[in-house]
C-alpha atoms as a printed R data frame, in Angstrom:
    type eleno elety resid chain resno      x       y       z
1   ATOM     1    CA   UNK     A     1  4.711  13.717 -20.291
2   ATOM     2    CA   UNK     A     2  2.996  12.855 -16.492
3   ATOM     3    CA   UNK     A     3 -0.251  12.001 -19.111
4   ATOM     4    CA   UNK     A     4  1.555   9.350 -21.020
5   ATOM     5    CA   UNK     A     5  3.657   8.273 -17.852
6   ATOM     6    CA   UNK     A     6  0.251   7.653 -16.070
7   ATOM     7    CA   UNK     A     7 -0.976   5.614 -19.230
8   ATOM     8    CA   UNK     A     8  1.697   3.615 -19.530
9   ATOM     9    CA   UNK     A     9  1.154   2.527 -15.496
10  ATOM    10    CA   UNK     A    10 -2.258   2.429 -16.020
11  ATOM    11    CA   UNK     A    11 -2.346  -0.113 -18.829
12  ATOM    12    CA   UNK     A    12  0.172  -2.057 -17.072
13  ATOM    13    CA   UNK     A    13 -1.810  -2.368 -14.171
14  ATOM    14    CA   UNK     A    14 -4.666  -3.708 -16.112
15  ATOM    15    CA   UNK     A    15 -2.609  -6.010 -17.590
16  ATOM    16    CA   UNK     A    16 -0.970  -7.136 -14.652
17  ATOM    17    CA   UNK     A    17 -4.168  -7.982 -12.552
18  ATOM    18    CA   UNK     A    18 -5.952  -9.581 -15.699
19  ATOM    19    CA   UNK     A    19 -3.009 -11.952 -16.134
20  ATOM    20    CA   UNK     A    20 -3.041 -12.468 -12.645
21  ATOM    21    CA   UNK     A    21 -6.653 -14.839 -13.580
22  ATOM    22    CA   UNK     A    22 -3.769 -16.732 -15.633
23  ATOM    23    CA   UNK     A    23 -2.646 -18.620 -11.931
24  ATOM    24    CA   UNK     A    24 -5.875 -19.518 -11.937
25  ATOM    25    CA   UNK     A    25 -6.520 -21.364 -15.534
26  ATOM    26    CA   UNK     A    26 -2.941 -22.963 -14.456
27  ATOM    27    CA   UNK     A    27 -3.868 -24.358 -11.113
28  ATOM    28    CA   UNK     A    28 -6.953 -25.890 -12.728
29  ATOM    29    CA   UNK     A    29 -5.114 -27.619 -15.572
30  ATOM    30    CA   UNK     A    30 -2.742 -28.604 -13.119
31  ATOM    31    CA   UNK     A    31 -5.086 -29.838 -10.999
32  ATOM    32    CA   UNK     A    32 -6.797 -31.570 -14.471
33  ATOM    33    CA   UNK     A    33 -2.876 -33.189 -15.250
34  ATOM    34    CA   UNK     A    34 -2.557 -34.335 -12.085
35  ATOM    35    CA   UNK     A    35 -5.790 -36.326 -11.868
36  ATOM    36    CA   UNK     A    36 -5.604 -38.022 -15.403
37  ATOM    37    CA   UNK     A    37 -2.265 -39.152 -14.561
38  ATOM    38    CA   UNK     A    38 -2.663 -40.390 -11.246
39  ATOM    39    CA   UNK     A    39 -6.226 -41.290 -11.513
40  ATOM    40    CA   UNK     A    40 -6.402 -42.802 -15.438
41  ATOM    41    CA   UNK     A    41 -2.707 -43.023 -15.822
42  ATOM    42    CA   UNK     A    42 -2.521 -41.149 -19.118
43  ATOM    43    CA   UNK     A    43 -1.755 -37.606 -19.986
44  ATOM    44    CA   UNK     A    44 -1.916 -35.554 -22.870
45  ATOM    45    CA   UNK     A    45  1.294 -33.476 -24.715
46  ATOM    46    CA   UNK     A    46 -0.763 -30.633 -25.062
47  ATOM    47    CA   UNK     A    47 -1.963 -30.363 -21.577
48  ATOM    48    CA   UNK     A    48  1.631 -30.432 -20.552
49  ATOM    49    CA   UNK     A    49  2.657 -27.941 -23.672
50  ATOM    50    CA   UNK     A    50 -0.379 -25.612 -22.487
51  ATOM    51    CA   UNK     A    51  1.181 -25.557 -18.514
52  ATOM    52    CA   UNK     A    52  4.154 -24.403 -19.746
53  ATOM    53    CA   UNK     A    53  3.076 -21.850 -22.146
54  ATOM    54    CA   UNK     A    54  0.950 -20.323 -19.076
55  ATOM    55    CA   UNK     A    55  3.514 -20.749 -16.804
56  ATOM    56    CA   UNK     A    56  5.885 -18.329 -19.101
57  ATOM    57    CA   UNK     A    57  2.605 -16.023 -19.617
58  ATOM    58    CA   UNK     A    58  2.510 -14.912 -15.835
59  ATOM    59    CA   UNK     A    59  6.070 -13.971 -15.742
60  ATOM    60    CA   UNK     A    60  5.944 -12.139 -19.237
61  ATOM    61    CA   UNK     A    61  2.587 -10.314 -18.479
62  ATOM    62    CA   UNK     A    62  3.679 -10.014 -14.792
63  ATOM    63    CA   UNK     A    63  6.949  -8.528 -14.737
64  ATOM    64    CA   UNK     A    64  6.371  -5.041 -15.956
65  ATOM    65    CA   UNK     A    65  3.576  -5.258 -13.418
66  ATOM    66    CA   UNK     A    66  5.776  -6.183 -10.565
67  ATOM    67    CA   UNK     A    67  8.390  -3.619 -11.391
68  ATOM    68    CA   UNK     A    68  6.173  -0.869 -11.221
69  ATOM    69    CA   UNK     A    69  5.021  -2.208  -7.629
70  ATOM    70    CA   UNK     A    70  8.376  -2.121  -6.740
71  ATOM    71    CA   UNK     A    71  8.683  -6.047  -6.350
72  ATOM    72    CA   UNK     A    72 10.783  -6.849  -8.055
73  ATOM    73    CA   UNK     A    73 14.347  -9.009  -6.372
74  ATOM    74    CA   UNK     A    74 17.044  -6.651  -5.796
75  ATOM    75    CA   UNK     A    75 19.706  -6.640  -3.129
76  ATOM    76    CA   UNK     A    76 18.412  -5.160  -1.028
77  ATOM    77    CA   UNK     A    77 21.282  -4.554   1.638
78  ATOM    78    CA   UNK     A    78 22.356  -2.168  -1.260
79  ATOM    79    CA   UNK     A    79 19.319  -0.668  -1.019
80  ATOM    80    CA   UNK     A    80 16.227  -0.644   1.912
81  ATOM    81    CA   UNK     A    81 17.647   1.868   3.994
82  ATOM    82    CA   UNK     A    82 18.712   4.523   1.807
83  ATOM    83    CA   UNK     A    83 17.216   8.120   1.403
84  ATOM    84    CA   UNK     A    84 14.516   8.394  -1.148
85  ATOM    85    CA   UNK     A    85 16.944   9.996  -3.183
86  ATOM    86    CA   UNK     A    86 19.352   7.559  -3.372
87  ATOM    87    CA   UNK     A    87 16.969   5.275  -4.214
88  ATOM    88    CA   UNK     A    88 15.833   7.439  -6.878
89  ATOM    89    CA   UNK     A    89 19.348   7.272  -8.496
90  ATOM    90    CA   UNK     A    90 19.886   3.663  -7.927
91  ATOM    91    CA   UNK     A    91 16.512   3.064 -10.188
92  ATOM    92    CA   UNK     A    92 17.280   5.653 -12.227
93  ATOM    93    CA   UNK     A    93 20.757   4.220 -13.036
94  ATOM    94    CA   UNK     A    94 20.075   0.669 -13.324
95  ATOM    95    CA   UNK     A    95 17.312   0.895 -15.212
96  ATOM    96    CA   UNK     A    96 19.383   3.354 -17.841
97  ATOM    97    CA   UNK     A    97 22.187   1.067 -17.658
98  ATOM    98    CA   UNK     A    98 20.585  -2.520 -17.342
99  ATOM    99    CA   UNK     A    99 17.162  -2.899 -18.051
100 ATOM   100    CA   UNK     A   100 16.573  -0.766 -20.921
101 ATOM   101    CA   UNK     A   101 19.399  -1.897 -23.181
102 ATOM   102    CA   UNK     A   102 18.308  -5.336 -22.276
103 ATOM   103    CA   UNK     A   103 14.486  -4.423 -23.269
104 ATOM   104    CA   UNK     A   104 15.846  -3.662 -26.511
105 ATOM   105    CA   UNK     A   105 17.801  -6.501 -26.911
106 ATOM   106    CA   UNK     A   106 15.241  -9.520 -26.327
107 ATOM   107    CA   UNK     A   107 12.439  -6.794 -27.910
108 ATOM   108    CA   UNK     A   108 14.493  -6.989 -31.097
109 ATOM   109    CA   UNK     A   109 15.901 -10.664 -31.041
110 ATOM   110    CA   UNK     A   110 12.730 -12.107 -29.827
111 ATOM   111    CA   UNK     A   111 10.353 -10.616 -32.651
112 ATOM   112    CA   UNK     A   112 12.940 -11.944 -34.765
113 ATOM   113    CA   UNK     A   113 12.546 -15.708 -33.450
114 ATOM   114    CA   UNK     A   114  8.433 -15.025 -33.260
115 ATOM   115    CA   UNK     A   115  8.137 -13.863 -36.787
116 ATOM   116    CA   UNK     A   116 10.135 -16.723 -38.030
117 ATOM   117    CA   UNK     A   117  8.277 -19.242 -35.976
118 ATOM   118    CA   UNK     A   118  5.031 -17.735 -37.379
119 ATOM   119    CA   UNK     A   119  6.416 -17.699 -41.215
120 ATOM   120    CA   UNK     A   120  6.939 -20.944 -40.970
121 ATOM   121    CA   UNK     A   121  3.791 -21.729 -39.262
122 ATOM   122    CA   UNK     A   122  5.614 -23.354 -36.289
123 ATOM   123    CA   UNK     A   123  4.014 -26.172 -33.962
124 ATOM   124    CA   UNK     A   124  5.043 -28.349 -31.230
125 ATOM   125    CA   UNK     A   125  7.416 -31.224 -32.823
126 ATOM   126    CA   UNK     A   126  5.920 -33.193 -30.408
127 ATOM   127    CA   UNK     A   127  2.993 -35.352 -31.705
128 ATOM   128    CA   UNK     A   128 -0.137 -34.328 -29.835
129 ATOM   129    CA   UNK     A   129  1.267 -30.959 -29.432
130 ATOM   130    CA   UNK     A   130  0.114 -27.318 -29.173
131 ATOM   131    CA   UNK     A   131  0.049 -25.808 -32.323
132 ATOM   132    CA   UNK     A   132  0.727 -21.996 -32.994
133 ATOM   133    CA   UNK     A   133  3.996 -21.878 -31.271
134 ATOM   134    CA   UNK     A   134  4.563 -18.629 -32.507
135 ATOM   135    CA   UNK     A   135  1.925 -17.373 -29.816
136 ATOM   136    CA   UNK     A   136  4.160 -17.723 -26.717
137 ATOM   137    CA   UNK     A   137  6.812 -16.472 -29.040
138 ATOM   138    CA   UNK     A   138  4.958 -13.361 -29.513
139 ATOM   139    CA   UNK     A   139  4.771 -13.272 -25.719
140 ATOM   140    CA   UNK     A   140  8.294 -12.770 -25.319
141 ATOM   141    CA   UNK     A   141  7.952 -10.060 -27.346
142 ATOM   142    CA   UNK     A   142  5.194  -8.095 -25.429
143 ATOM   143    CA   UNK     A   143  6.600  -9.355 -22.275
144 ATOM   144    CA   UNK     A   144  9.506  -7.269 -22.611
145 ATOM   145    CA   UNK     A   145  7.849  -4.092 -24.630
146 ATOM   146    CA   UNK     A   146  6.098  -3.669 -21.712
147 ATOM   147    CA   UNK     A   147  8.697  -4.252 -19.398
148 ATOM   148    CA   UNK     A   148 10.690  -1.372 -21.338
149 ATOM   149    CA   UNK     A   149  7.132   1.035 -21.271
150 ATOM   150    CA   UNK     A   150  7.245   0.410 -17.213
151 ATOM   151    CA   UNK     A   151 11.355   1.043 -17.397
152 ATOM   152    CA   UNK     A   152 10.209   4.507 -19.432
153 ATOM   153    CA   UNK     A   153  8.108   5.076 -16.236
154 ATOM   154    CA   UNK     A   154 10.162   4.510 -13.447
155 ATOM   155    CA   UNK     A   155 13.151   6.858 -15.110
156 ATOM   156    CA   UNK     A   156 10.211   9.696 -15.540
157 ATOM   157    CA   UNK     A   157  9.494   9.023 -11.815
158 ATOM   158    CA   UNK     A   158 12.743   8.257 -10.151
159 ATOM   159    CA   UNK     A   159 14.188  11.923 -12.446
160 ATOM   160    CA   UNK     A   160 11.028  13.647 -10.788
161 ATOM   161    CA   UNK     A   161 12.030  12.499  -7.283
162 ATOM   162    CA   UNK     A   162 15.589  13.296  -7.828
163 ATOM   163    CA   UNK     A   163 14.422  17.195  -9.088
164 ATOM   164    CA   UNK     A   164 12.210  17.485  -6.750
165 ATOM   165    CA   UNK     A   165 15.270  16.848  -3.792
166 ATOM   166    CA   UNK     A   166 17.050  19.778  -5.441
167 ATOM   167    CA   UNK     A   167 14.589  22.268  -5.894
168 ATOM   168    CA   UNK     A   168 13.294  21.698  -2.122
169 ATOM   169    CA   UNK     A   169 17.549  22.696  -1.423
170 ATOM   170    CA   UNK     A   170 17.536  25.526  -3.708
């Protein structure tokens, strides 16, 4: 189980620095956007469209990432000066209780609206548009699969912490 545990936080890792280069592409298109419109004093749909859609990107590629690296926003009056253990249960807990049924939830209801944007071949109904909406759709999709892999993680890890506080009393 550590094996696939490990895989699961390695992949995500990968995936969360790659899609870090994603700021990057954004700030230059900004950057791009903000010069034709200020400079020419025109602008394109699918300049704006393609902002957006990277925009969403980091947060969908990035969130699995920042939950394993424990950055996530909690309250953390709740929770930055308790015991390692208690900690370990709080995790362990809310992600049983919130963020796996949740995972589920916008896996299943989000595939839905992605595969139904792509049977339909779905494209910006704005003229000048990005086509392919279906792509950011899919997004959604692996956003939170791999939010719910990372979730699978942090139970394994918080249930080994949680063990190993009982077996060092025993």
């Amino acid at each position: 189980m550590l094996a696939i545990i490990k895989a699961i936080e390695s992949s995500i890792r990968w995936i969360g620095e790659k899609s870090s280069y994603i700021n990057v592409l954004l700030v230059i298109i900004i950057c791009i956007d903000v010069f034709m419109r200020y400079a020419l004093n025109t602008t394109q749909t699918w300049v704006i469209e393609l902002e957006w859609h990277l925009f969403a990107m980091i947060f969908l590629l990035g969130a699995s990432y920042t939950l394993q690296e424990d950055q996530h926003v909690r309250v953390d009056l709740w929770y930055a000066d308790r015991s390692p253990k208690t900690k370990a249960w709080i995790n362990l807990t809310g992600t049983i209780l919130f963020l796996v049924p949740w995972c589920l939830i916008l896996i299943h209801s989000s595939y839905n609206y992605a595969t139904n944007s792509w049977l339909m071949n779905e494209g910006s109904p704005n003229p000048g548009g990005l086509p392919a909406r279906y792509i950011i759709k899919y997004c959604m999709t692996l956003g939170f699969v791999l939010l719910l892999l990372q979730g699978v993680a942090v139970i394994y890890r918080s249930a080994q912490t949680i063990i190993s506080f009982h077996s060092n009393q025993s």
